[in-house]
N, C-alpha and C positions, 0 to 999 in steps of 0.2 A: 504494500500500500504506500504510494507516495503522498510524502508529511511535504510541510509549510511551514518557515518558521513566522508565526505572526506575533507582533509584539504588542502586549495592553498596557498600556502607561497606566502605571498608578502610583500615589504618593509612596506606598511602600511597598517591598515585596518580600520574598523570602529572602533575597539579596539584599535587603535595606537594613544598614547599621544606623541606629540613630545615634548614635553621642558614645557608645560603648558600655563593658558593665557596670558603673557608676555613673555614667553619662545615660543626655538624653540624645553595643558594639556594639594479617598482611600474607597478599601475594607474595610477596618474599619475604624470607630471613624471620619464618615462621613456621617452628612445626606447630605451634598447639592449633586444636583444631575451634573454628569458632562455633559459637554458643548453636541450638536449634530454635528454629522458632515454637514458638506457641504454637498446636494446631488449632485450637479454637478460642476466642474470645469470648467476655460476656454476654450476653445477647443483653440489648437495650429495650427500653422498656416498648411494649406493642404502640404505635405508630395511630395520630391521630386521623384517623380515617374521611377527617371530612370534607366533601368534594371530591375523593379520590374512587375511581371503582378498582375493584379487583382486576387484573390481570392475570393471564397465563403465566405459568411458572414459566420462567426466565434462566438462561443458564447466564454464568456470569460473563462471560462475554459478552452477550448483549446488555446485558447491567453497564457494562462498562463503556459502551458506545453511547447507553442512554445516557447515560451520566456525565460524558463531555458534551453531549450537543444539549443536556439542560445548564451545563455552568457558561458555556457560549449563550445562550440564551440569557441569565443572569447578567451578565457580565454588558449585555445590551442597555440595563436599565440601572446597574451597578458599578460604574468603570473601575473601582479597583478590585472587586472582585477576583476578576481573573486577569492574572499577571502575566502570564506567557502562556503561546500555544503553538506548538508544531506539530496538530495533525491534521489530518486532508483539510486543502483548502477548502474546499467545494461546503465543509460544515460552517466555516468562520463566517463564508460568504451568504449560507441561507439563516446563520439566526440572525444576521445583520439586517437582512433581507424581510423575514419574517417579522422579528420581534415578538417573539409572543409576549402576553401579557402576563402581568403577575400571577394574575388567579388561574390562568393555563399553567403558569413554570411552578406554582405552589401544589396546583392539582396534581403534576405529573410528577415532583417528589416524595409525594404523598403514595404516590400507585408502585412508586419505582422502592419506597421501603417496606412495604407489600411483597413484592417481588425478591428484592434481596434476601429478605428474612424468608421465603421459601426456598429460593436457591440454596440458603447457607445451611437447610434441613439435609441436603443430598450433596454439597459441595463447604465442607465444613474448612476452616483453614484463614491463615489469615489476610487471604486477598478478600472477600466475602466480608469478612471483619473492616475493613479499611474502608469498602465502598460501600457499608452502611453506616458507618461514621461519616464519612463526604457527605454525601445525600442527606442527612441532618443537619449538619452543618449548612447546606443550600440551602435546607428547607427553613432554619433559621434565620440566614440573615436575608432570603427571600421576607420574610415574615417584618426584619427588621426594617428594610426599603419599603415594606408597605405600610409604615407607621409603630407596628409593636415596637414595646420597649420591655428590655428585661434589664435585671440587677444585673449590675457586675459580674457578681460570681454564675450566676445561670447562663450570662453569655458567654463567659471561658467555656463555660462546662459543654455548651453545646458547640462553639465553634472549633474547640480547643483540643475538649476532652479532658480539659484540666483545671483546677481552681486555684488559687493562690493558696498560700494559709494565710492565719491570722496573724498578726503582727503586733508588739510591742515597741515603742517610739524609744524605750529605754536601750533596748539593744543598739539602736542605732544611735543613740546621744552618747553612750560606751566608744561607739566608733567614734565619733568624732572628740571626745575627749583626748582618744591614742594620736588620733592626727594630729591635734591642737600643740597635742605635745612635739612633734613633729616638724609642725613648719611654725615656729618659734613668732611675736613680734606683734602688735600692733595691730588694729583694726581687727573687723570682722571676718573670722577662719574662713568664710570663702572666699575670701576680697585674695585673703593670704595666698590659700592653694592655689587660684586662678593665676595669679601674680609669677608665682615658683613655677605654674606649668606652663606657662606663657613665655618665661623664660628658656624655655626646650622646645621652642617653636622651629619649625624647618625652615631656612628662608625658603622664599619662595621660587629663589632660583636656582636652589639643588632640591626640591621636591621629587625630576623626574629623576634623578640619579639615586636619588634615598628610597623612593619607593621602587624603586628597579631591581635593587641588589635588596629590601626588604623580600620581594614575592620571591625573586630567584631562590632565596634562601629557602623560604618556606616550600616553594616548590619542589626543590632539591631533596628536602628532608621527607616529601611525599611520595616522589618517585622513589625513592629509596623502598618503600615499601610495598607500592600499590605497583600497580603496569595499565597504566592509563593508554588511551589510544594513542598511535604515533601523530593522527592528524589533531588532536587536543588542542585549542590554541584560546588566548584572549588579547583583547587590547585595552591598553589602560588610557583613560582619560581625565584631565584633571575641570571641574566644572562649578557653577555657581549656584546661588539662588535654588537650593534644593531643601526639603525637611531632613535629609538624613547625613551622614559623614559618609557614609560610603555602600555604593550600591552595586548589583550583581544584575548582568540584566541578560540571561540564556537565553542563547542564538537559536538553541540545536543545533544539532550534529557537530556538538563537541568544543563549540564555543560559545564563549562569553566576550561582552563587555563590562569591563570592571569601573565605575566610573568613581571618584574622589572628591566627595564637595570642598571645595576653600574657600567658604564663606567668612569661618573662624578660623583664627591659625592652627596650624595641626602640628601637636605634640610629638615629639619623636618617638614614644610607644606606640602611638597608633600605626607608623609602617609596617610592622610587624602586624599587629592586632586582625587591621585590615584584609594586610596578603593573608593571612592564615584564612578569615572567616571569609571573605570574597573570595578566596582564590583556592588554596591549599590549605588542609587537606577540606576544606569548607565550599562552600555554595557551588562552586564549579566542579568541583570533585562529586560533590553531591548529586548535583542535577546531570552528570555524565555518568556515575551509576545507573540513575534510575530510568536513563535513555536506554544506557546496554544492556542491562541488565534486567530489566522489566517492560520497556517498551518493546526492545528491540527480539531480547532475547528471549523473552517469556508471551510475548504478543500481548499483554495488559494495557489497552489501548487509553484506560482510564490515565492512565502516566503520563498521554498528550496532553495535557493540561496542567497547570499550576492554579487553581485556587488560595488568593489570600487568605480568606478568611475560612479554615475548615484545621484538622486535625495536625496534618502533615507542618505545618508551620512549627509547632513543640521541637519538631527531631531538626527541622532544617534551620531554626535559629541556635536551638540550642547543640549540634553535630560543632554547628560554626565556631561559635565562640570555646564549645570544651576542646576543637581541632588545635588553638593555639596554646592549649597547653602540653597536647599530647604532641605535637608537633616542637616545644619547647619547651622539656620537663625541668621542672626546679630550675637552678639558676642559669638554665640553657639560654634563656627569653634572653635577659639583662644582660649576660655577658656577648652577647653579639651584637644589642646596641649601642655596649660600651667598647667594644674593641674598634666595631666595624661603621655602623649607623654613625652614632656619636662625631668620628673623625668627618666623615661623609658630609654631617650636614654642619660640621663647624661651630660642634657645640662643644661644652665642658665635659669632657667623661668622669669628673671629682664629682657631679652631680647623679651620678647615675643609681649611685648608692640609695640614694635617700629618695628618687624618682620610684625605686624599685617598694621599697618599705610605705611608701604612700599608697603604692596601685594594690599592696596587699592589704592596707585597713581600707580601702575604699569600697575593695570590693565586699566586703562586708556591710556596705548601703545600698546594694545592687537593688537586693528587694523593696528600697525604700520609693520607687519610681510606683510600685504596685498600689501600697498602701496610699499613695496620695493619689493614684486614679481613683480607684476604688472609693476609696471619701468623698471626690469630687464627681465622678459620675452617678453614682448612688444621692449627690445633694446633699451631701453632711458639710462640707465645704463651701467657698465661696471660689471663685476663679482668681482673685488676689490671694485668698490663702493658699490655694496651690501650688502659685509662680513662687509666691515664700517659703513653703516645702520644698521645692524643689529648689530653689536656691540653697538652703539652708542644707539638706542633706544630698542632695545633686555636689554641694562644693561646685557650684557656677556662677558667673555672672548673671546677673539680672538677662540679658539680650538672651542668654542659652537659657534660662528658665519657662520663659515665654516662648519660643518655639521649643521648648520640652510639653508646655502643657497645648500649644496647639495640635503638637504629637496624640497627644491624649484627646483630646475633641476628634481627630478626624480617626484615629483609628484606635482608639478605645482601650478594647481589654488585649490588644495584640501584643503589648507592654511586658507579658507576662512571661511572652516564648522567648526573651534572649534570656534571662534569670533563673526563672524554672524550669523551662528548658534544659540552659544549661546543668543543673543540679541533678534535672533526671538521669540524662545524660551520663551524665559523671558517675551518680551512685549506679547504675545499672553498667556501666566499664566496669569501674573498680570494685564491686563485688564479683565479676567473672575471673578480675586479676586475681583477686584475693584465693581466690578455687583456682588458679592455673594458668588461666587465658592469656595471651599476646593480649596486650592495648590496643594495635593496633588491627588486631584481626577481630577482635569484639567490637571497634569500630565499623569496621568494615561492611560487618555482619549487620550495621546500625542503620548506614549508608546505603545499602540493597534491598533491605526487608520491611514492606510497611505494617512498621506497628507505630502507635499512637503512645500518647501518654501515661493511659490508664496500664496501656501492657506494661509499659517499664517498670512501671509503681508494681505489679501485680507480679512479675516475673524474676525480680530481684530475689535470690537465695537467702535463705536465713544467715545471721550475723552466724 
């Protein structure tokens, strides 16, 4: 079947880094064998029926045809919906054409989770699993384009698969005590940290040399493990006027464009952060798995597509960002941008030390981007007291707080997948290390295999 790569502009996508984790971010040289999947999932609860008729049981194939030409349909009356698609044109061209209407594209997810939930009676597994979590997820934020509103945590849970936890403000004022102690002096701790990491800004006329020998690295250290396609390629771009610091934007068939906002100045940890979660072993590594490996090789035609807002967002925000530590264990990260980056962009490598010791208590406010959505879209908050939460435990300037919380107005509870994401991520690796597994081949296995949120949580081994 010949594909098309078509591309859907939206403010964010699975390749969209907003600010990073305190901001508003193996084939070889492996014998352990990687983990198996789950063969079946929970089943979700029975599917509200109305307006929808029964259909003929469906085998999952055709589930998975229906289920791209209903998110091309979506994506008609939703533009960030669907963020990229490379399958037959001839589909992108008739829901463009058609449009169906809400209450048709709400009707037909309705009949299509009908269908799935009898498919997965005689085709049990966790492809069946995956494409009745998408199809809720439609059916959801089809629901939300028509006016419904849900809480915070209901809309994770349905777009996500995943809920935040509850949060304590003391944990986080803990964090910022460590820091306080930290970056020493005067004014208000954010004013400070801004100030110190402003200082490690790249100029701007060795960005492309800095971030070149950033991705190489990270690339280097992927290939080392993985055997990506020979034709694999991306192109980097540096650009303006964007909500996010750095975005991923999949071609198909094997490329990306990486692009680089420099609206603000960009810190010399982010060259690393970026190539890793854009590039290696993150969003492009990612979205070239699930082309070979399940479009291509397994014919899962549901794969043409990319849906923002649906489950798969948990593994590919969060694959990205745990990519740069597994791709840079322990003091791997900092010593290459103090040997190498450092000299490159003509900054101090004396400060690298205390650069490193800062990203470690920050990241401990990772979750604090949650709890101030959460407040504020639930109405507990006011739009001023958010931009001051997020100033205050963001460590930003006012200008980055304010586009952190318009982050929040336009995409919501999506906040959730670089953080939680990344943590599921993490505990479901490092409990297969802990029993045996390569890092990198329980990665891998992470990378190829659609399981959601709820499996990770579900499939971790006892302590």
């Amino acid at each position: 079947m010949k594909r098309i790569a078509v591309a859907f502009v939206a403010g964010l996508a699975l390749a969209a880094c907003d600010g990073g984790p305190a901001e508003a971010p193996s084939e070889r040289g492996s014998s352990a064998a990687a983990p198996q999947a789950p063969e079946t999932a929970a089943a979700a609860g029975a599917p509200d029926r109305r307006g929808a008729e029964p259909r003929e049981a469906a085998d999952l194939d055709a589930i998975g045809e229906a289920f791209v030409k209903l998110a091309l349909g979506v994506g008609e009356h939703d533009p960030a919906f669907v963020d990229a698609y490379h399958g037959p044109a001839e589909w992108a061209a008739a829901a463009k054409a058609q449009k169906p209407s809400l209450d048709d594209l709400e009707a037909e997810a309705r009949a299509l989770l009908i269908s799935v939930a009898r498919a997965r009676e005689t085709e049990p597994g966790v492809r069946g699993a995956m494409q009745e979590k998408l199809i809720r997820a439609a059916l959801a934020r089809i629901e939300m384009t028509q006016g419904r509103s849900f809480s915070f945590d209901e809309e994770t849970r349905l777009l996500y698969d995943a809920v935040a936890p509850a949060y304590d403000t003391a944990d986080f004022d803990a964090a910022l005590e460590e820091i306080d102690a930290l970056i020493p002096g005067e004014g208000p701790l954010a004013e400070r940290v801004d100030v110190f990491r402003n200082s490690l800004a790249i100029p701007r006329d060795r960005l492309r040399a800095v971030f070149d020998a950033a991705i190489a690295e990270c690339r280097k250290r992927t290939l080392a493990r993985y055997d990506l396609p020979d034709t694999e390629r991306f192109t980097l771009e540096f650009v303006t006027d964007k909500p996010w610091s750095g975005y991923n934007w999949y071609q198909g068939d094997y490329e990306s464009v990486i692009q680089v906002n420099t609206d603000f100045p960009i810190v010399i940890d982010r060259a690393v952060d970026l190539g890793c979660h854009e590039g290696y072993p993150g969003h492009h590594t990612w979205n070239i798995k699930l082309e070979r490996d399940l479009l291509e090789g397994r014919d899962w035609i549901e794969y043409s597509v990319y849906p923002l807002f649906s489950p798969l967002s948990v593994i590919a925000e969060g694959s990205a960002n745990y990519g740069i530590d597994l791709a840079f264990p322990g003091p791997e990260k900092i010593a290459f941008e103090r040997d190498v980056l450092f000299p490159l962009a003509g900054l101090d490598p004396a400060k690298a030390a205390t650069l490193d010791k800062l990203n470690t208590a920050r990241r401990r406010l990772s979750h604090a981007r949650n709890y101030v959505a959460r407040d504020y879209l639930d109405g507990r908050i006011t739009r001023e007291e958010a931009i001051d939460l997020m100033t205050r435990y963001g460590l930003q300037s006012r200008e980055r707080a304010e586009q952190g919380v318009r982050f929040i107005e336009t995409y919501r509870g999506y906040v959730i997948n670089y953080n939680l994401g990344r943590d599921l991520v993490g505990a479901y690796v490092d409990a297969r290390v802990r029993g045996g597994d390569d890092p990198w081949a329980v990665f891998r296995f992470l990378l190829s295999t659609p399981l959601a949120a709820s499996d990770l949580a579900s499939s971790q081994p006892p302590e």
